[in-house]
N, C-alpha and C positions, 0 to 999 in steps of 0.2 A: 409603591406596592410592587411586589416580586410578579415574575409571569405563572409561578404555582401560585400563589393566593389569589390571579384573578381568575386564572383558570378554574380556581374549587366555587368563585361567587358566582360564575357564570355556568358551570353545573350545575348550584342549585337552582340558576332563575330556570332551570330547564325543566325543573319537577313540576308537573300536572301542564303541562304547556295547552293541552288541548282546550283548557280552562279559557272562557272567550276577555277574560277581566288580565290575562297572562302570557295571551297568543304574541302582543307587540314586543314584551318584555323579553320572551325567550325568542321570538325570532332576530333579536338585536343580542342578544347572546350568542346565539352560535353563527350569525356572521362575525362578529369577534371572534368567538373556537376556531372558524378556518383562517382568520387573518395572522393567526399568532402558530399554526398549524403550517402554513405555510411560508409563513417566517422563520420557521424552526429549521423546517428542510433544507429551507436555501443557505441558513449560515453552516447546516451542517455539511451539505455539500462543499460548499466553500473552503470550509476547512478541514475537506478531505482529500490524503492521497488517493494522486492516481489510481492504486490496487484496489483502496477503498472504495473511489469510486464505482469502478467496476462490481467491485463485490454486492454492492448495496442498487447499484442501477434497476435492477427488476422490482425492488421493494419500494424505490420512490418513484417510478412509473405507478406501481398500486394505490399510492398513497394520493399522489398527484390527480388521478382515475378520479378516487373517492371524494376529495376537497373538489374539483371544479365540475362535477356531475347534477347535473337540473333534474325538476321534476320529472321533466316530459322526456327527457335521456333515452334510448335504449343499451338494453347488456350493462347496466348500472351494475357496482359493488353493492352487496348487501351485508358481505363479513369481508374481513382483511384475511381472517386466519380461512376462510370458506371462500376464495374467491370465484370458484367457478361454480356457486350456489346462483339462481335465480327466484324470479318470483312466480308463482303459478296461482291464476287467479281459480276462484273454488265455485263462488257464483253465489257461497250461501249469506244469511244475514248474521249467523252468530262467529263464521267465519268467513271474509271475504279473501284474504291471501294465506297461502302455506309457503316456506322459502327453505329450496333446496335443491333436490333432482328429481323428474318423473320416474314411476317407474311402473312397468308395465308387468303382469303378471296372467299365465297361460295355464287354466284349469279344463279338466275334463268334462265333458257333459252330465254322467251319471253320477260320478263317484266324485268328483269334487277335489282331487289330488291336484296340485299343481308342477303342471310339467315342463314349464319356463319362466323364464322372468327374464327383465334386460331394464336396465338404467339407462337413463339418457343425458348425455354431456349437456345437450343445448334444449334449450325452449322450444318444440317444434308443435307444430297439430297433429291431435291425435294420430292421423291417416299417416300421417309421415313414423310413428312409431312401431306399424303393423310389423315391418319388414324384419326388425329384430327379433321380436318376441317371437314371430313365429322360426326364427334361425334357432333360436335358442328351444322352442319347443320340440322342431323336427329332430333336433341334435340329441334327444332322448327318447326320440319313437322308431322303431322300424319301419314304419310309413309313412310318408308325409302325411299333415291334416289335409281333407279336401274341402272343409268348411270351417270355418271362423265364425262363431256367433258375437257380436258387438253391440255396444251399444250408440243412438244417435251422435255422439259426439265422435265416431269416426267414421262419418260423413264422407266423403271425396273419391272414394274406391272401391271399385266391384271385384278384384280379383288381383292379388299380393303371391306372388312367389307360384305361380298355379292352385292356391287356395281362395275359393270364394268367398267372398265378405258377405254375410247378411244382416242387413240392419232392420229392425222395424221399421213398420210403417202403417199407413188403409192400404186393407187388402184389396187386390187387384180382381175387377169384373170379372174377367175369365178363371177365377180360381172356383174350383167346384169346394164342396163344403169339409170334405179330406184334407185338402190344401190348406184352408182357412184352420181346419184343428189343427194342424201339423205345426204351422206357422206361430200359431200362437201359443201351443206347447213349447216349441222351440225358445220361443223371445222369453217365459215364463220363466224356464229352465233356465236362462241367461241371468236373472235376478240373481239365482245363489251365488255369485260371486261376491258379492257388495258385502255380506257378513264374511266372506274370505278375506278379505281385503281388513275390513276393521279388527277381525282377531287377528291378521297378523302384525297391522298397527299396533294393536294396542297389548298384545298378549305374547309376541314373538318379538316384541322391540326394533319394528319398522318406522316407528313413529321419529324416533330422534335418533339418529348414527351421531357413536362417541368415534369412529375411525376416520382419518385423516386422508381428505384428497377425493376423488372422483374415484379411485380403485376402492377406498373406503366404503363408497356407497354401495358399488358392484358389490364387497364380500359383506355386506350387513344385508343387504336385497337376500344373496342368496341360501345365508347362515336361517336369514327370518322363514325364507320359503323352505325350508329341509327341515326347519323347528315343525313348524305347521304339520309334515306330514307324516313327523318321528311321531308327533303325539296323534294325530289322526291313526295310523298304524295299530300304536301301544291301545288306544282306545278299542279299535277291531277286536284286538288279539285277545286284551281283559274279557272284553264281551263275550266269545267264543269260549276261553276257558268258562267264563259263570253259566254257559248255556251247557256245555259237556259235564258240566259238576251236578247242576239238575236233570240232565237227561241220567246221569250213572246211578242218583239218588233215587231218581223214579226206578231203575232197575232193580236197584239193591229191597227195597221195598216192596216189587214185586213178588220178587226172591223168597223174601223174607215169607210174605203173604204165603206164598206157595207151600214153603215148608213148612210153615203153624197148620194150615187144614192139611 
């Protein structure tokens, strides 16, 4: 048997693996995939020039990464053509991982515009992502922010770049009951983000980047955040025109009234 024809029988033992009657089958499959994967590199190594080798050394470093990577690994390869993509766990049950690049994005209080965003090469905690977002936010305000409203998952820090971080929480004894509204006004008002976030997932094409590389992510992050508030904008502006068309209607009508009696 050639090494393509056992290659395609040991793809298909791979179909439905999760299956508990096919878990032994296909795990004895793809330690065969990497044995024959690894066999592969080294003859071709072998039988490369010097130049060649050279030329190809970064790509069987990637390849090498991928074939001897363990479960329990960290900074594992998840794509060969993606390789500085990682895994971000989600927390939910219909989705436990999403695999790519974080990316942080910086809206106004009122009006819901967003006035930064930053992508992030590496897997960090939240707290460690403040410091961008807000470079990238202050880099279109004439003032810096002085508050930051977040949510409990950036935990670790009261105060990034001289902007204070507030996060929920139980209101504190000493706060009189102004306090207590203000506070919970504010964390309220921090909510609107979350439909921010999933219309420009799913409606601005933040959800999957077709562009190539970590600069890829950056000009899809901030093509999707510009989408978001050309059409936020166009929306205003429609509305304004339909509100001046029925204020002119109501005049013309007055008008009109006035000159029949």
């Amino acid at each position: 048997m050639s090494t393509r024809q056992e290659i395609k029988g040991h793809r298909i033992s791979l179909r439905f693996f999760r299956h508990p009657r096919k878990i032994k089958k296909a795990k004895s499959a793809m330690k065969r995939l990497k044995t024959i994967a690894k066999t592969l590199i080294r003859d071709l190594d072998r039988n490369f020039t010097p130049e060649q080798q050279k030329k190809y050394a970064e790509k069987f470093y990637l390849y090498m990464r991928e074939l001897l990577q363990e479960k329990g690994n960290k900074n594992k390869i998840y794509s060969l053509h993606e390789s500085h993509a990682y895994a971000v766990g989600k927390g939910k049950d219909h989705k436990k991982w999403e695999y790519g690049t974080k990316a942080s994005l910086v809206t106004t209080k009122k009006s819901g515009i967003i006035i930064g965003v930053a992508s992030h090469e590496k897997n960090e905690h939240d707290s460690k992502t403040l410091e961008a977002a807000l470079i990238s936010a202050n880099s279109n305000r004439n003032k810096p922010i002085k508050e930051a409203i977040c949510d409990r998952g950036y935990v670790g820090k009261k105060e990034v770049l001289d902007t204070k971080i507030s996060l929920p929480g139980v209101p504190l004894k000493r706060d009189t009951k102004y306090q207590k509204e203000q506070k919970r006004e504010k964390f309220r008002r921090r909510a609107a983000i979350e439909p921010i976030i999933g219309h420009v997932k799913s409606d601005h094409r933040m959800k999957i980047n077709y562009l190539k590389g970590f600069i890829g992510d950056e000009i899809n992050l901030l093509l999707s955040a510009s989408a978001f508030n050309l059409k936020k904008w166009m929306n205003n502006f429609i509305g304004l025109l339909i509100l001046v068309r029925i204020v002119l209607l109501g005049v013309c009508r007055i008008k009109a009234n006035q000159t029949d009696s």
